[in-house]
C-alpha positions as CSV (number, residue, x, y, z in Angstrom):
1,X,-48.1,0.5,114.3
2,X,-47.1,3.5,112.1
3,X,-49.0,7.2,113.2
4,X,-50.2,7.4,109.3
5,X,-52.8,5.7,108.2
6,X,-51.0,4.9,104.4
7,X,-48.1,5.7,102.7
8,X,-49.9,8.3,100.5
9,X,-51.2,10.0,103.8
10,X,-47.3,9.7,104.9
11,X,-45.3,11.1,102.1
12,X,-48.3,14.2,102.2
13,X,-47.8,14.7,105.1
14,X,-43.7,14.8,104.6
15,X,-44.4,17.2,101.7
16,X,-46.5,19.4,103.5
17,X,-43.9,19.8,106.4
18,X,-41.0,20.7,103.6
19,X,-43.3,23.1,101.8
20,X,-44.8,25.0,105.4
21,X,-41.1,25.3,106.1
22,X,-40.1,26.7,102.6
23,X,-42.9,29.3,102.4
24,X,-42.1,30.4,106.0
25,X,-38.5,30.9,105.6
26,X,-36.9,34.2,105.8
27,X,-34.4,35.5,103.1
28,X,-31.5,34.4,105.7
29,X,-32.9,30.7,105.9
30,X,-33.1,30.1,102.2
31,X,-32.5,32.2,99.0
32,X,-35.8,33.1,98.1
33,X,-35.4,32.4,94.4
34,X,-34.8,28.6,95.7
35,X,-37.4,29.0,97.9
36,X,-40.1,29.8,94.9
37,X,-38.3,27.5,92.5
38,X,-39.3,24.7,95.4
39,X,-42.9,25.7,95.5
40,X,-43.0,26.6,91.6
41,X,-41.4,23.3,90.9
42,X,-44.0,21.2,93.2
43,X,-47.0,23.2,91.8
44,X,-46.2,22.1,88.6
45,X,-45.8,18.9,89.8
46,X,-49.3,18.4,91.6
47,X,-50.9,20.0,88.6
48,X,-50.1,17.1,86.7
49,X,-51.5,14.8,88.2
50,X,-54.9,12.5,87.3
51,X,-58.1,14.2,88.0
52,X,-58.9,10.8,89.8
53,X,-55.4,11.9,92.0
54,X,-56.2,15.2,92.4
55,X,-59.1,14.8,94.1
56,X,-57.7,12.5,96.5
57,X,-54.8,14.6,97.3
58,X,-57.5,17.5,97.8
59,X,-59.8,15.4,100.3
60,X,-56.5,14.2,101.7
61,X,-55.5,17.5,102.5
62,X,-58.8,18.9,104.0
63,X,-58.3,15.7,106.4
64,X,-55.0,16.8,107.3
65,X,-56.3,20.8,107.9
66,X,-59.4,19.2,109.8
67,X,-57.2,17.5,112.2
68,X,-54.4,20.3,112.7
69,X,-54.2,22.0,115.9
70,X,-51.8,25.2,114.7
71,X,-53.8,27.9,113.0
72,X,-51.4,28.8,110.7
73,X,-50.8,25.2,109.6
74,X,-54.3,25.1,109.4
75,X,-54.5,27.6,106.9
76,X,-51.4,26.6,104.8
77,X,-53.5,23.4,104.6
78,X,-56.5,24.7,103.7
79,X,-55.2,27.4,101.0
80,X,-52.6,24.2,99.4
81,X,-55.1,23.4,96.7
82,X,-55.7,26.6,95.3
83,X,-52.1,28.3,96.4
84,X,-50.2,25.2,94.4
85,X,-52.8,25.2,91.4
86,X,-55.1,22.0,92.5
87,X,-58.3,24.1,91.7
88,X,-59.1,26.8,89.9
89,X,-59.3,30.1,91.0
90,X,-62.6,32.4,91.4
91,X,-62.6,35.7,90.0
């Protein structure tokens, strides 16, 4: 039996993991004009998506921070929506 409960919940999950890596990376990891290209070009990815989408990816990813152990994972998980454009900022 598979560790995720769908493949949504999977291929999250995978994304997650590839952007927590990208945003932690130091300039001698990864050229940090990839680096924002990777998390520009995903925010502009997620944005586009259904409101009906959205909201699942949201709830999907307050799940995920709900059930992390690490912190700082935590908080990468629970910042995503607004960091990558899911929601609109308060001012």
């Amino acid at each position: 039996m598979s560790v995720y409960s769908s493949l949504t919940r999977a291929l999250a999950q995978a994304l997650v993991d590839v952007l927590w890596f990208v945003d932690g990376c130091e300039d001698d990891q990864m050229d940090p004009d990839d680096a924002v290209k990777v998390l520009e070009g995903v925010a502009h990815l997620v944005t586009q998506l259904p409101n009906d989408q959205r909201i699942e990816f949201i709830d999907l990813l307050g799940s995920m921070a709900a059930e992390e152990a690490d912190p700082s994972r935590r908080e990468f998980l629970e910042g995503f929506p607004q960091g990558f454009g899911l929601v609109e900022e308060d001012f």
